[in-house]
Z-matrix of the N, CA and C atoms (Angstrom, degrees):
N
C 1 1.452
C 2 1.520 1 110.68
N 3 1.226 2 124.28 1 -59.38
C 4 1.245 3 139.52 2 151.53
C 5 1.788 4 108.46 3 -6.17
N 6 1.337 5 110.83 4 -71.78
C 7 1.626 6 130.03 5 -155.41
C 8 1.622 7 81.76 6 -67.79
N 9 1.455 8 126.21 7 -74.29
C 10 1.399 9 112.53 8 178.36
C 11 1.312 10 110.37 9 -37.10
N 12 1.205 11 153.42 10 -98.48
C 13 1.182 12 150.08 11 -133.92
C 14 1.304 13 95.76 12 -46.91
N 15 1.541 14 140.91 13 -56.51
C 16 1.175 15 141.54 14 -175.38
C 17 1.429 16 111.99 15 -48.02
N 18 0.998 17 114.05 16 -58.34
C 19 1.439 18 116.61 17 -170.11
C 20 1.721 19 118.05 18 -83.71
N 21 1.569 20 107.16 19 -5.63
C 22 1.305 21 105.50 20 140.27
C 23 1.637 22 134.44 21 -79.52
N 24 1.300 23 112.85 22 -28.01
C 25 1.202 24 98.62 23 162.16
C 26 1.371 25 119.30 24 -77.57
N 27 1.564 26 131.52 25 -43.24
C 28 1.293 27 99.47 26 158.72
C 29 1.360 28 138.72 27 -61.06
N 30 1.232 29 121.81 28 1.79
C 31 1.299 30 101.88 29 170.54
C 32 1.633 31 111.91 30 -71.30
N 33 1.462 32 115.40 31 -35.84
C 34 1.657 33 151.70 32 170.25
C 35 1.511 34 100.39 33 -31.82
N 36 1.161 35 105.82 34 -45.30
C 37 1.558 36 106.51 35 -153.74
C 38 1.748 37 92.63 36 -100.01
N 39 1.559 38 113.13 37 -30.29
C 40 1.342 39 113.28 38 173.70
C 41 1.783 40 122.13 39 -49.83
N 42 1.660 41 94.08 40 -52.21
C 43 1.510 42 111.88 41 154.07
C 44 1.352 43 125.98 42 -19.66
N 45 1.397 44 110.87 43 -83.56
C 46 1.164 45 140.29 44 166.73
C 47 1.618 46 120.30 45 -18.03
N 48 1.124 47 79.79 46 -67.37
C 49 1.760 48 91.36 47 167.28
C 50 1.352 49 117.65 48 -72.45
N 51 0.904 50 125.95 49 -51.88
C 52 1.606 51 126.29 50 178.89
C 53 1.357 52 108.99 51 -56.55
N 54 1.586 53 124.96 52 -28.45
C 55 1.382 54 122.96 53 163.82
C 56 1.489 55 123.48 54 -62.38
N 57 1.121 56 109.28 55 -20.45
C 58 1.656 57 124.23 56 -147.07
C 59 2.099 58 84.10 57 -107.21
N 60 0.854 59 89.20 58 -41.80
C 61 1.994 60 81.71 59 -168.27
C 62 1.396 61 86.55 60 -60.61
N 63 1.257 62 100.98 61 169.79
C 64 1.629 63 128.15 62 162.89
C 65 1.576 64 111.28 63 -100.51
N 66 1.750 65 87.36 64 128.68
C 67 1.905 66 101.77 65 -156.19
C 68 2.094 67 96.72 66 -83.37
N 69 0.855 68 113.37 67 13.17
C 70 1.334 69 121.68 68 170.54
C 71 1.805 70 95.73 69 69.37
N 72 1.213 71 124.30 70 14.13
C 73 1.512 72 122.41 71 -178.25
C 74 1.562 73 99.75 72 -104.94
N 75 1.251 74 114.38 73 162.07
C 76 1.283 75 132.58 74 -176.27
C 77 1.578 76 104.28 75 -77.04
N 78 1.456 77 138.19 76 159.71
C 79 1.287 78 129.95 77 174.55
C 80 1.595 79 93.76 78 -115.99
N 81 1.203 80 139.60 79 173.92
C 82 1.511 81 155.79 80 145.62
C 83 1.843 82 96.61 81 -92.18
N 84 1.896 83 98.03 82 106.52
C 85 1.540 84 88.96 83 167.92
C 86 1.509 85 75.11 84 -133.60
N 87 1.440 86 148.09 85 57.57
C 88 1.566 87 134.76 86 135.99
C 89 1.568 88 99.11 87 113.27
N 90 1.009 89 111.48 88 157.02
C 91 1.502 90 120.98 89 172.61
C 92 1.981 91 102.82 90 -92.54
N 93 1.710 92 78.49 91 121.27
C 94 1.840 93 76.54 92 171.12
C 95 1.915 94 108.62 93 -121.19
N 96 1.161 95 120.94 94 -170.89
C 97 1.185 96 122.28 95 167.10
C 98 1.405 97 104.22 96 -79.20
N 99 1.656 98 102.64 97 160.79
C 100 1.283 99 129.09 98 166.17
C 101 1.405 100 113.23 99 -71.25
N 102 1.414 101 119.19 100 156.44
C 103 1.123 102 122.65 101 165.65
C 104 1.657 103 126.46 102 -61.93
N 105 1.866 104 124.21 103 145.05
C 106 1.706 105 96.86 104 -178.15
C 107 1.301 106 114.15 105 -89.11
N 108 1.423 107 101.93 106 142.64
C 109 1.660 108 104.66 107 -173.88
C 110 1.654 109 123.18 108 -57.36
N 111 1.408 110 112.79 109 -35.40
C 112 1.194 111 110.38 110 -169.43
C 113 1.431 112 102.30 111 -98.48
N 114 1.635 113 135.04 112 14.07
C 115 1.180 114 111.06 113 165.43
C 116 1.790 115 96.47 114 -90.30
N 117 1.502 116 119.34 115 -35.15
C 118 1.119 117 118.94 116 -167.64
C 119 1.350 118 109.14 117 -68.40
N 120 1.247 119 133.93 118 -41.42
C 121 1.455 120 117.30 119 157.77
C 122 1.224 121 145.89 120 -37.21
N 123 1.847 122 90.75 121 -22.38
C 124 1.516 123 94.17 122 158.26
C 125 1.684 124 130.56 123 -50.88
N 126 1.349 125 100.91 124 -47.37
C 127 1.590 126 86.87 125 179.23
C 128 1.714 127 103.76 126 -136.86
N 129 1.577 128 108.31 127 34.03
C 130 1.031 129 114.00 128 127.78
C 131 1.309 130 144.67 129 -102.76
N 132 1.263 131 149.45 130 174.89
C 133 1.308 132 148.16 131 -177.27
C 134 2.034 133 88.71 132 -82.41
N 135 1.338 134 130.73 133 153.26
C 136 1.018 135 121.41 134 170.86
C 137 1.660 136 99.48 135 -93.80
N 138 1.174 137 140.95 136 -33.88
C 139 1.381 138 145.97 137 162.54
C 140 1.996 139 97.09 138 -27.06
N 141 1.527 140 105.56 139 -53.56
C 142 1.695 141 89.02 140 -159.63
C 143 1.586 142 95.55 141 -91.78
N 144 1.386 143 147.49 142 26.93
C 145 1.053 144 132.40 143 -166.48
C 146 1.562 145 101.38 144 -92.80
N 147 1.383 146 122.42 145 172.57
C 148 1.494 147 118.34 146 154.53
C 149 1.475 148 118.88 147 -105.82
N 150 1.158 149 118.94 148 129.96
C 151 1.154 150 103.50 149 -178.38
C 152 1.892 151 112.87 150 -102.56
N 153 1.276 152 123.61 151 150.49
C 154 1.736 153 116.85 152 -172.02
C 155 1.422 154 87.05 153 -116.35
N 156 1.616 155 83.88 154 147.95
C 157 2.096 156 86.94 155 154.00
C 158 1.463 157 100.00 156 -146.90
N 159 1.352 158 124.45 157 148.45
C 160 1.500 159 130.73 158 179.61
C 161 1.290 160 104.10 159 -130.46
N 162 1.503 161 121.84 160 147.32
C 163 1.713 162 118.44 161 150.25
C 164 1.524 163 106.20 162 -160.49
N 165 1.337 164 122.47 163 101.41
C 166 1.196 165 146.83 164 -155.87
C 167 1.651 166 96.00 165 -117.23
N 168 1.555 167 100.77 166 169.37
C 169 1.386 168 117.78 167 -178.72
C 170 2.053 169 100.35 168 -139.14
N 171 1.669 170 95.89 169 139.78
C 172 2.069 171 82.89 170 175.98
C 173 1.808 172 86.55 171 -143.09
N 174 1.010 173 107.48 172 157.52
C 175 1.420 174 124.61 173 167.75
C 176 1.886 175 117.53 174 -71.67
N 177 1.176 176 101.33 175 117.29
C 178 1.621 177 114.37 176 -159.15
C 179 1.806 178 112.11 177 -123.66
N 180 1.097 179 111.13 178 145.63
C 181 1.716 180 121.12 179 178.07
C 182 1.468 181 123.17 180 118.86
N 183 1.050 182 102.85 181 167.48
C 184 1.420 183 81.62 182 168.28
C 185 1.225 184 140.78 183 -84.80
N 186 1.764 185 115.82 184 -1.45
C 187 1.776 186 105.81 185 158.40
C 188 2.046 187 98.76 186 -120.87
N 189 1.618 188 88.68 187 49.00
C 190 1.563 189 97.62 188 179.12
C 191 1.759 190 118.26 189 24.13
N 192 1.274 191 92.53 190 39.34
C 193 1.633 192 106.67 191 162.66
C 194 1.558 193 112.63 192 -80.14
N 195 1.520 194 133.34 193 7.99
C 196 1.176 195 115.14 194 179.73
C 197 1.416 196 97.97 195 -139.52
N 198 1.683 197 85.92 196 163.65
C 199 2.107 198 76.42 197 -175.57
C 200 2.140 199 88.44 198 -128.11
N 201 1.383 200 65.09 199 137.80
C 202 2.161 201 89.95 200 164.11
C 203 1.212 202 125.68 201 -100.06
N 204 1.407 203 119.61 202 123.53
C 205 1.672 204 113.09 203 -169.75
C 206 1.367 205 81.84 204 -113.05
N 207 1.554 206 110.67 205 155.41
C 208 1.545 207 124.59 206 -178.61
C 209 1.574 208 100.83 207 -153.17
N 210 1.897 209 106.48 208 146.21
C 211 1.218 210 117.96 209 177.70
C 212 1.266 211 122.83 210 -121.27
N 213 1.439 212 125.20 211 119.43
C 214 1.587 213 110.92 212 -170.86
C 215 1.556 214 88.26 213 -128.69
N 216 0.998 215 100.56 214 161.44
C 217 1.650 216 140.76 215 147.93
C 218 1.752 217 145.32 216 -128.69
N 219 1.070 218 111.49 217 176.00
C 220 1.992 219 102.80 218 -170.10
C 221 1.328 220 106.21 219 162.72
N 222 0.980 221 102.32 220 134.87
C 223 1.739 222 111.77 221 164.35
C 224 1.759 223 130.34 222 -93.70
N 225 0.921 224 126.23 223 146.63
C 226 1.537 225 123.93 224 -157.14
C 227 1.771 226 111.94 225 -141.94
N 228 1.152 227 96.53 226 161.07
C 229 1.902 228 90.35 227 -162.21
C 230 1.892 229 86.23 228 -78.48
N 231 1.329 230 117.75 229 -51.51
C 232 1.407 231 107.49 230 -169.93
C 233 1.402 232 115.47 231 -112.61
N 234 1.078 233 135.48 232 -164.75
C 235 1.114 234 155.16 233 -158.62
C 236 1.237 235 120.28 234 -115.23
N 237 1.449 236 127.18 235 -11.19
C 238 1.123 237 159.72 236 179.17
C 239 1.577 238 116.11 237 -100.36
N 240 1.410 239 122.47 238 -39.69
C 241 1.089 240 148.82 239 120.92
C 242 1.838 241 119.51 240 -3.61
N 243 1.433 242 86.63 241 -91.71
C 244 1.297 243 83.61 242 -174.34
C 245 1.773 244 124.68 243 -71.71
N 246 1.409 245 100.88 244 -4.61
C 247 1.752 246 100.09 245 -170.67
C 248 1.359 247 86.70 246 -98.07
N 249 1.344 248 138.98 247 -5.92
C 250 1.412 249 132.83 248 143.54
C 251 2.093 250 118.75 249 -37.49
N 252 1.288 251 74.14 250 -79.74
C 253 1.574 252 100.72 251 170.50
C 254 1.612 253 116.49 252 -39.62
N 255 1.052 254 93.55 253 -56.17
C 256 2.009 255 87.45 254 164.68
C 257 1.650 256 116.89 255 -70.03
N 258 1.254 257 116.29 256 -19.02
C 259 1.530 258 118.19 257 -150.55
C 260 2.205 259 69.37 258 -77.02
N 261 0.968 260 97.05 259 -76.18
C 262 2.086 261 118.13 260 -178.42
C 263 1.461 262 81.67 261 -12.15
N 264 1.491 263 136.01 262 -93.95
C 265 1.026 264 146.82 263 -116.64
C 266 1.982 265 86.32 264 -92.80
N 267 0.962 266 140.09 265 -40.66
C 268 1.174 267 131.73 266 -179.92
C 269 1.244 268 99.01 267 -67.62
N 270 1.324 269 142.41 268 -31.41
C 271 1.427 270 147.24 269 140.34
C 272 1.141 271 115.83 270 7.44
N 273 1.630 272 87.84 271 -85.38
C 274 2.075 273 107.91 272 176.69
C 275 1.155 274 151.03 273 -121.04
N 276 1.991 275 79.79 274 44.63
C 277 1.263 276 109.32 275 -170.91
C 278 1.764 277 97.26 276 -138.75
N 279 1.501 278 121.62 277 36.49
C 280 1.261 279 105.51 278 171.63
C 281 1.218 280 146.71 279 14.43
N 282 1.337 281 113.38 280 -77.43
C 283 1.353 282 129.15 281 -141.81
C 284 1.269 283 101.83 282 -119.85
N 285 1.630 284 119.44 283 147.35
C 286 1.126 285 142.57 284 -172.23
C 287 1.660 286 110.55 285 21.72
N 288 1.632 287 124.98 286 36.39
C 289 1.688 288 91.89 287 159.17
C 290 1.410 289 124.68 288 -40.87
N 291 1.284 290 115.90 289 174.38
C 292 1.409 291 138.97 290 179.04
C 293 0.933 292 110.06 291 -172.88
N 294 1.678 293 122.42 292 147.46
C 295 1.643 294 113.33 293 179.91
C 296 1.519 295 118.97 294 80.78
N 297 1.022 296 113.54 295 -8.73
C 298 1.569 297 125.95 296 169.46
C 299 1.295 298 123.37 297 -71.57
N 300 1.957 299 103.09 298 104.07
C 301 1.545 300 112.07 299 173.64
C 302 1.333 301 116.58 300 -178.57
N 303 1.216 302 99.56 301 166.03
C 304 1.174 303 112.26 302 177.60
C 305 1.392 304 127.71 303 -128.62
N 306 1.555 305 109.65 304 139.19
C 307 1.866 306 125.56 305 -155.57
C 308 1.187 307 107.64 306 -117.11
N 309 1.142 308 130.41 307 137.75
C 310 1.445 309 137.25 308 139.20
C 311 1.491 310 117.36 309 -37.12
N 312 1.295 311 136.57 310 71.92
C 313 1.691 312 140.50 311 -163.96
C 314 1.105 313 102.41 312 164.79
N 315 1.325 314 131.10 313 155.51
C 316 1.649 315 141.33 314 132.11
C 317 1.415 316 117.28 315 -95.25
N 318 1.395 317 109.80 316 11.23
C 319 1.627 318 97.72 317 142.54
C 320 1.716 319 120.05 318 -97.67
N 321 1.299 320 107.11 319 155.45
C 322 1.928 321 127.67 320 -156.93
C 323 1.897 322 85.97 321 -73.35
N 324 1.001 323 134.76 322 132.89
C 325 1.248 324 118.53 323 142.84
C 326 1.625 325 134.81 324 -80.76
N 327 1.586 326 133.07 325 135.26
C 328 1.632 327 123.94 326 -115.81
C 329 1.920 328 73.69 327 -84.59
N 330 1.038 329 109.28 328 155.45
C 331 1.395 330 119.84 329 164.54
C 332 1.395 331 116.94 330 -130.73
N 333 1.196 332 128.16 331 167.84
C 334 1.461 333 126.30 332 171.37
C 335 1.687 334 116.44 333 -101.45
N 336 1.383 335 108.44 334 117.16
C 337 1.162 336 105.37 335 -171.91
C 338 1.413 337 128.99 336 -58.82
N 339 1.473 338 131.32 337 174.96
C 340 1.199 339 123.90 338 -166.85
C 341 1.497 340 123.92 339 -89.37
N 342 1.059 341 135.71 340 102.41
C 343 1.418 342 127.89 341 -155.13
C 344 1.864 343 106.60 342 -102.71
N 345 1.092 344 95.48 343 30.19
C 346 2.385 345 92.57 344 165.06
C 347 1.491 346 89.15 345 -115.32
């Protein structure tokens, strides 16, 4: 009886921990904005910044008969960071991104906009 009880709490405490580490997976906590580039250049180097760009499309209304395309951008201290930041926004932005990435710069690289 003893040996069970023990080895239920460790299993308990095994739990515990395995909850508590970070599962190396991305979470969905919402699409937010990017950081602004030119305040962070302030007392960053713009060479080490990251820069993001998104422009996604999601199905919108109330009998989601319409679709919304949206464009963001932001700069981020790492790189890790920002493929966060896209992971969010590819989130809740389904459908057809394009143009989705992230650079070593806080300058945009020129793209051609989306013409459908």
């Amino acid at each position: 009886m003893r040996q069970v009880i023990c080895s239920g709490i460790a299993a308990a405490i095994g739990l515990a921990v395995m909850a508590s580490a970070p599962a190396g997976a991305y979470e969905f906590t919402g699409a937010f904005p990017g950081g602004d580039c030119a305040a962070m250049a302030r007392s960053i180097p713009p060479n080490k910044l990251w820069y993001g760009h998104f422009t996604g499309q999601r199905e919108w209304g109330t009998f989601l008969d319409r679709i919304q395309t949206r464009t963001v951008e932001g700069c981020f201290r790492t790189k890790a960071e920002c493929e966060n930041w896209l992971y969010q926004w590819r989130s809740t932005y389904q459908y057809n991104f394009w143009a989705d990435y992230c650079v070593i710069s806080n300058q945009p690289r020129p793209r051609r906009p989306y013409a459908g």
